[in-house]
C-alpha positions in Angstrom: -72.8 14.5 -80.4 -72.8 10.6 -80.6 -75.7 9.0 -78.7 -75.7 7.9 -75.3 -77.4 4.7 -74.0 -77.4 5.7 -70.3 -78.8 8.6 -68.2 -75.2 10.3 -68.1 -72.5 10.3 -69.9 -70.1 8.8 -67.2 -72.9 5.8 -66.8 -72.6 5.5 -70.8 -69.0 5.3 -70.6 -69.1 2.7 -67.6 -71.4 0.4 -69.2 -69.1 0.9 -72.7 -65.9 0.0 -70.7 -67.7 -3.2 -69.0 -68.5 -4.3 -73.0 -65.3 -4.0 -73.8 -63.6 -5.6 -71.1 -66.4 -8.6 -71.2 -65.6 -9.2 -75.0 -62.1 -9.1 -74.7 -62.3 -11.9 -72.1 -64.6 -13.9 -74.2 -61.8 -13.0 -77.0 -58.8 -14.4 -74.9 -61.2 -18.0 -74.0 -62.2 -18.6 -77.3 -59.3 -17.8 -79.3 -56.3 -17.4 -76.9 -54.1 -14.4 -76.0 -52.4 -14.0 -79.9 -56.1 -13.1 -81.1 -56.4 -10.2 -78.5 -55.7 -7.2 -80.8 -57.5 -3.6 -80.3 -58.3 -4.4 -84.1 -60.2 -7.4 -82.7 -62.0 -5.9 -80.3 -63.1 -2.9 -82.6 -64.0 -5.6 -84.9 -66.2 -7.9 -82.0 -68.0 -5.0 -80.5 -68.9 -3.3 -83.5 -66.8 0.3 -82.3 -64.0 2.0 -84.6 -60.7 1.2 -83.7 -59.9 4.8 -83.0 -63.1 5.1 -80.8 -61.5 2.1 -78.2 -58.6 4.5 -78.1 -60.9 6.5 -75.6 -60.6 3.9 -73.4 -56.8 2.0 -74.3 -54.0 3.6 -75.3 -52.5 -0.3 -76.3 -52.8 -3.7 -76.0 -51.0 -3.3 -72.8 -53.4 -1.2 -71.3 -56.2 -3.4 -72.3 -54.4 -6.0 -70.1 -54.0 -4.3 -67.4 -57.0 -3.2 -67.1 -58.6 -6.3 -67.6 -56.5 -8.1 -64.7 -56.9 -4.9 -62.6 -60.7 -5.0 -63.1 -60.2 -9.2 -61.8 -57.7 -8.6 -58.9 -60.1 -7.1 -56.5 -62.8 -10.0 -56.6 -60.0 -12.6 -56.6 -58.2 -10.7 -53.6 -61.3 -11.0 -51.9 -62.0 -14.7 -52.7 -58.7 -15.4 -51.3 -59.0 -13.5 -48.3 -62.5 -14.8 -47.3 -61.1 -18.4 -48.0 -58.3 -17.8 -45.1 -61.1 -17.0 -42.7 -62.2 -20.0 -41.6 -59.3 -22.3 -40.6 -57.3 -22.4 -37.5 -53.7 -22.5 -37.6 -51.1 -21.7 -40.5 -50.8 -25.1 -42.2 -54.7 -24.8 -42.4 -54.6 -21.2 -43.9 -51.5 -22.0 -46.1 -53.5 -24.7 -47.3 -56.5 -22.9 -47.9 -54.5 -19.9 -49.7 -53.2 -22.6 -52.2 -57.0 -24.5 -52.5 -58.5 -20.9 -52.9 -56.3 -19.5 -55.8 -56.1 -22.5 -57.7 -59.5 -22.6 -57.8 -59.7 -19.0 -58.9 -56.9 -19.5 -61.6 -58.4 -22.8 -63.0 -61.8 -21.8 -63.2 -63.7 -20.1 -66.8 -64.0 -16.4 -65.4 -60.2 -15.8 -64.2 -58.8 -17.7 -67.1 -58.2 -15.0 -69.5 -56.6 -12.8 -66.5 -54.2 -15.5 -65.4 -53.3 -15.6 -69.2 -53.0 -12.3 -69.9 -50.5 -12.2 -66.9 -48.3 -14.6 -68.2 -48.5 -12.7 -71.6 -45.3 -10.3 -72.6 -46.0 -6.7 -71.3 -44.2 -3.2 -71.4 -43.0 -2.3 -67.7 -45.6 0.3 -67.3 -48.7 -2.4 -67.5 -46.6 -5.3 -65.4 -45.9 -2.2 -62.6 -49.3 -2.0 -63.1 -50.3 -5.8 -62.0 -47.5 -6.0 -59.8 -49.2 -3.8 -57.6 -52.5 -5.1 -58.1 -51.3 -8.8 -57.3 -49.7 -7.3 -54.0 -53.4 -7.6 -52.8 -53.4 -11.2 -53.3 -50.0 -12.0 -50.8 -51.3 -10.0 -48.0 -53.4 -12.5 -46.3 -51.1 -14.9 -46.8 -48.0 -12.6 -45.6 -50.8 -11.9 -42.1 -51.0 -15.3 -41.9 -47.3 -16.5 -41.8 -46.6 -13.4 -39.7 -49.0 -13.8 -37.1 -47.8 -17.9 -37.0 -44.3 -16.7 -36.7 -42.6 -17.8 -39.7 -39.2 -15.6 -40.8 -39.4 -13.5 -43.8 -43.3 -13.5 -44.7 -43.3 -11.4 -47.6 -40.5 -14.1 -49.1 -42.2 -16.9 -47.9 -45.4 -15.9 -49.3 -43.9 -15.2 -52.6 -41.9 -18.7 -53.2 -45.9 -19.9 -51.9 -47.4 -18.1 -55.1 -44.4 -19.7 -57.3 -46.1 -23.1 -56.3 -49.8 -22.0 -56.8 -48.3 -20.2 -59.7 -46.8 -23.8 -61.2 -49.9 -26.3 -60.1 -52.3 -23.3 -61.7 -50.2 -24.5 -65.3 -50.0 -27.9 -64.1 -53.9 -28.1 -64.0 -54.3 -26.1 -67.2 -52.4 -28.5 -69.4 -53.6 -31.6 -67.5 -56.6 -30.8 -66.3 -58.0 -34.4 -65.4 -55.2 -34.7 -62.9 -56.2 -31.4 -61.1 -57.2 -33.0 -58.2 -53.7 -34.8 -57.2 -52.3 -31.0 -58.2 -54.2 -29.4 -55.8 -53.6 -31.8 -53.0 -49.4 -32.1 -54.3 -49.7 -28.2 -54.1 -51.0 -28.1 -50.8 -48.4 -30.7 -49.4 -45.7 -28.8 -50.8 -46.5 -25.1 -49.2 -47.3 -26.6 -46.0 -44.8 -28.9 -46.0 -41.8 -26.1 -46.2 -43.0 -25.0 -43.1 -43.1 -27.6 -41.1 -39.5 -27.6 -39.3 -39.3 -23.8 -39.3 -39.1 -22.1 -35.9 -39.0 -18.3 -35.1 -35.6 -16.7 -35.0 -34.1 -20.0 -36.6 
């Protein structure tokens, strides 16, 4: 029986899993998506190839899990940023200042890329539901302030977060006009809409 470094077994397998996932983020920032292989990561960690199959069926699944590990702290970031101001251009705007921040900055950066890498449908159904977390404060918010079709609304929201979030990647000493153009632009498509319009 192979050795454990952990009181338990299901500890041991926890604390294996959190290596794994750690390394293949720092895989992704140092060396992009194309260098994220199961190979790799075997090779990084120092485990057999066939003993990461324990934990990944597939590159796919490695992604997944990675972004689903992410989506849970980042849907709470974003949540907690929608707190504190009054009224919905001041929570639109502080949806868009909050994810930005989360997609720009070193810890999320290897989840944002991994979402925009090409995935089998079983791992995207997997994100999809994972990134449903993310809209629902937003889709509260432009509910509760009246705005028509909230889960739409939200969504064409994201596609500019999405957008500035690439934006500030490529041209990242201009992220501060992004942010602020972002911003203006969600908040600004609502200004002339009324209920029942």
């Amino acid at each position: 029986m192979p050795r454990i470094s952990e009181p338990t077994v299901a500890e041991h397998r926890a604390r294996q899993l959190r290596t794994l996932l750690d390394a293949a983020r720092a895989l992704v920032a140092e060396e992009g998506i194309e260098a994220l292989s199961l190979a790799a990561l075997a090779r990084r960690v120092g485990v057999s190839r066939p003993g990461l199959y324990e934990y990944f069926r597939s590159k796919d699944d490695l992604v997944a899990a990675i972004v689903e590990e992410e989506l849970p702290r980042w849907a709470s970031l974003v949540a907690a940023s929608l707190d504190g101001p009054d009224g919905l251009a001041g929570k639109v705007g502080a949806y868009v200042r909050a994810q930005l921040e989360v997609m720009t900055d070193g810890r999320h950066a290897a989840a944002v890329a991994l979402v925009e890498h090409a995935l089998a449908e079983p791992a995207r159904e997997r994100i999809r539901d994972g990134h449903a977390q993310l809209l629902r404060p937003l889709v509260t918010a432009l509910a509760e302030g009246g705005v028509p079709e909230p889960e739409l609304r939200a969504e064409l929201i994201q596609g500019i977060v999405d957008t500035a979030a690439k934006l500030a990647q490529r041209r990242p000493g201009d992220s501060g006009a992004i942010v602020r153009a972002a911003v203006a632009q969600a908040v600004h498509g609502l200004g002339g809409e009324r209920p029942g319009a």
